[in-house]
N, C-alpha and C positions, 0 to 999 in steps of 0.2 A: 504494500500500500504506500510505503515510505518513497519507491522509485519512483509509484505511478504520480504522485504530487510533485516530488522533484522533477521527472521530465515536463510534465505541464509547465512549471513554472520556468524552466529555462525555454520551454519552447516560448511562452508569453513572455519573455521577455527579450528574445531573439524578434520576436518580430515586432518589439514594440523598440529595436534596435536600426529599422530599415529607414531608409531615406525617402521621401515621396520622390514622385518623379519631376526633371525640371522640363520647364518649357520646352529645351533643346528636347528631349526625348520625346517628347509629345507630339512636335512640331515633323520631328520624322518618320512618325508612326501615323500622322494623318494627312490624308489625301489632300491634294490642293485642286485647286475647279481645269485645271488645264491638263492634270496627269492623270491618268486611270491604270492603275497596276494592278494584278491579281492578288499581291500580298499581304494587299491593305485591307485594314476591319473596315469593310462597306456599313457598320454600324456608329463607324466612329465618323466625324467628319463633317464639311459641307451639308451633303445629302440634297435631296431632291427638293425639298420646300425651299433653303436657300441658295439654290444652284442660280436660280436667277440674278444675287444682290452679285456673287463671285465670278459671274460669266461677264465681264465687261473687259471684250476684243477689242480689235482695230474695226473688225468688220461689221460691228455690230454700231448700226447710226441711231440717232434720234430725231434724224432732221424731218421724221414727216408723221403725219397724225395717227398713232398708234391705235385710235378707235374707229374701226371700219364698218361699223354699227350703222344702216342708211337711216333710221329713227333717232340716232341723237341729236341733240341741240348743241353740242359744246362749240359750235360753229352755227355761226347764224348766216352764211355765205352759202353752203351747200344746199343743195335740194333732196329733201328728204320724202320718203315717199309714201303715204298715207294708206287710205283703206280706197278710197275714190281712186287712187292710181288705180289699186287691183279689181276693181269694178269696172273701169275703161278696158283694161287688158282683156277682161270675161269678154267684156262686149265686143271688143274688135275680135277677140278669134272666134266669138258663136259666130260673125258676120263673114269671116273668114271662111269659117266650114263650112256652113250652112248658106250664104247668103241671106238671110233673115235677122234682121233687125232684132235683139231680144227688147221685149217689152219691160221689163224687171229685170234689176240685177241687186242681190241685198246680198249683204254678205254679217252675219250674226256669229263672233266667235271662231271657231275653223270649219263653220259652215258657211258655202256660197249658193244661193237661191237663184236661178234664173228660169223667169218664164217667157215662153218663146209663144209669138203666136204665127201658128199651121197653114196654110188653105184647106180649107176642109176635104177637098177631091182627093189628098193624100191617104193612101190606104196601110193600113193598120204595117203592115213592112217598110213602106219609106219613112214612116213616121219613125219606128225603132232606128233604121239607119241612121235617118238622121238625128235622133239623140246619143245614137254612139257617135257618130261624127262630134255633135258639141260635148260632148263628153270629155272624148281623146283629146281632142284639140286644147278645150281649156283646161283639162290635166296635163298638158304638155308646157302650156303658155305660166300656169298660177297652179304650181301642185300642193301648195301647202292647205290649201281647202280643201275639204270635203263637198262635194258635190251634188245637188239635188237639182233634175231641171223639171220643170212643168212645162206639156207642150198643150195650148190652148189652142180654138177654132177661131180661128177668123172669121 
């Protein structure tokens, strides 16, 4: 019992004999933003949250507006594009595809509404065609809506 309390204590007091480590040691054990080695603790380090503050190259500029955003305002010079742009867009490709003028175009949330009006002599197949025609088309023109068309008689 006598040993086992003697090694404990010279063990605690061996390691309350060690030196911390200095910045030089630290400094070579952790990664800098331009070198990537395998040997390094990927725990220790930069890392990914602040890779951005340490990545400042030659190549990397600041000269132009870094928010590509078409709805912000931080610029009052640019033209920014609204919901009425994407209600013109509907309208010119239904006018597009179809040749018909939509009568309605609403657009509520990421749904877009357009009601189209028909000649009635259209029979039940040209009718379908042509809502898959305005269909494709302004899915192709404005896809972030969801799409409903209503085809009405003239």
């Amino acid at each position: 019992m006598k040993k086992a309390i003697f090694f404990s204590a010279v063990t605690l007091l061996a390691a309350c004999q060690m030196e911390p480590p200095t910045t030089e040691d630290i400094a070579s054990k952790e990664p800098s933003a331009y070198e990537t080695q395998e040997d390094k603790n990927p725990l220790v380090g930069h890392g990914i949250i602040n890779y951005h503050m340490t990545n400042i190259g030659r190549e990397r500029s600041d000269m132009y507006d870094t928010n590509q955003n078409p709805n912000s305002y931080r610029n009052l010079t640019t033209k920014r594009f609204t919901i009425s742009d994407d209600q013109d867009k509907i309208r010119e490709a239904v006018k597009d595809a179809s040749g018909l003028t939509p009568q309605f175009v609403s657009i509520n949330g990421n749904t877009a509404w357009v009601h189209v009006d028909v000649p009635r002599d259209h029979s039940k197949e040209e009718r379908q065609e042509l809502r898959n025609k305005i269909e494709k088309a302004v899915q192709l023109s404005v896809p972030r809506y969801h799409l409903r068309v209503r085809m009405d008689d003239r």
